[in-house]
N, C-alpha and C positions, 0 to 999 in steps of 0.2 A: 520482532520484539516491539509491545509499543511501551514508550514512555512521555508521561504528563511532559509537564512545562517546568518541573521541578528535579526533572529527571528520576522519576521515581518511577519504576515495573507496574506497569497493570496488568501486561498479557506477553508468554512467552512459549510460545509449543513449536514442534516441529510437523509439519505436514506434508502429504503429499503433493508434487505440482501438476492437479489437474483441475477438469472442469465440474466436480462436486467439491471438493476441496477449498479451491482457492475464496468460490463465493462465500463460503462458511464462515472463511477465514475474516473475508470483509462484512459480513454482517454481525463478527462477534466485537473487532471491533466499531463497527460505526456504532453499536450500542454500546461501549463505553462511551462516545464524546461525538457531535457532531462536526466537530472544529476538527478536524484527522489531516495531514500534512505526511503522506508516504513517501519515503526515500526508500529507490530499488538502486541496488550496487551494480547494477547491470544493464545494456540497454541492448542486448540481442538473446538470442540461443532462449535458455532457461526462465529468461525473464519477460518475454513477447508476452505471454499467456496472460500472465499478471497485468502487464499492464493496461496490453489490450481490454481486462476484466474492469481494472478503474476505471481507464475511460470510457468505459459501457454504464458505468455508476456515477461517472462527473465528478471522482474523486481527482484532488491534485498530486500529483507526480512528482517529484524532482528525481533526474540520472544526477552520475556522477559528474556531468557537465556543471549542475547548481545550476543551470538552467530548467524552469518551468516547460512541463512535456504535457498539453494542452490533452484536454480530453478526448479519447476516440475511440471510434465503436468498431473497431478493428479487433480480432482475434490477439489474446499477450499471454509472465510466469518466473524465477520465487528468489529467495535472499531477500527480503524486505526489512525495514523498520519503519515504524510510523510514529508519528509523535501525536498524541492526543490533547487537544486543549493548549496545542501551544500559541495560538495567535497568530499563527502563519498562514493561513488561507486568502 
């Protein structure tokens, strides 16, 4: 799901977690907002793919830690939400 700074729905589907997929997923939103701040609920199994995919994009991560998970070009995957335009980058 992503949501503005106002908490307001911009974008909400379900998809598959893979490697045509997930890119889709991140080009639909970085064209909403280039400001994107992704929160993944998960930091192993089903969610590697994913984030491995951010950090191939230099997008920012936060795990469930609320710790910042630095970009990298490593192989990641899914449960996400992202907030666009929130000022958190």
């Amino acid at each position: 799901m992503v949501i503005n700074a106002r908490g307001e729905r911009l974008l909400s589907r379900r998809i598959l977690n893979g490697e045509t997929e997930l890119p889709a997923l991140i080009a639909d939103v970085l064209a909403l907002s280039d400001d994107v701040l992704w929160a993944v609920d998960l930091n192993h199994g089903g969610a590697v793919l994913l984030i491995g995919l951010l950090g191939t994009h230099g997008q920012p991560v936060r795990l469930p830690s609320a710790k910042p998970f630095p970009p990298r070009t490593t192989t990641v995957a899914p449960a996400a939400t992202c907030a666009a335009g929130s000022g958190s980058r």
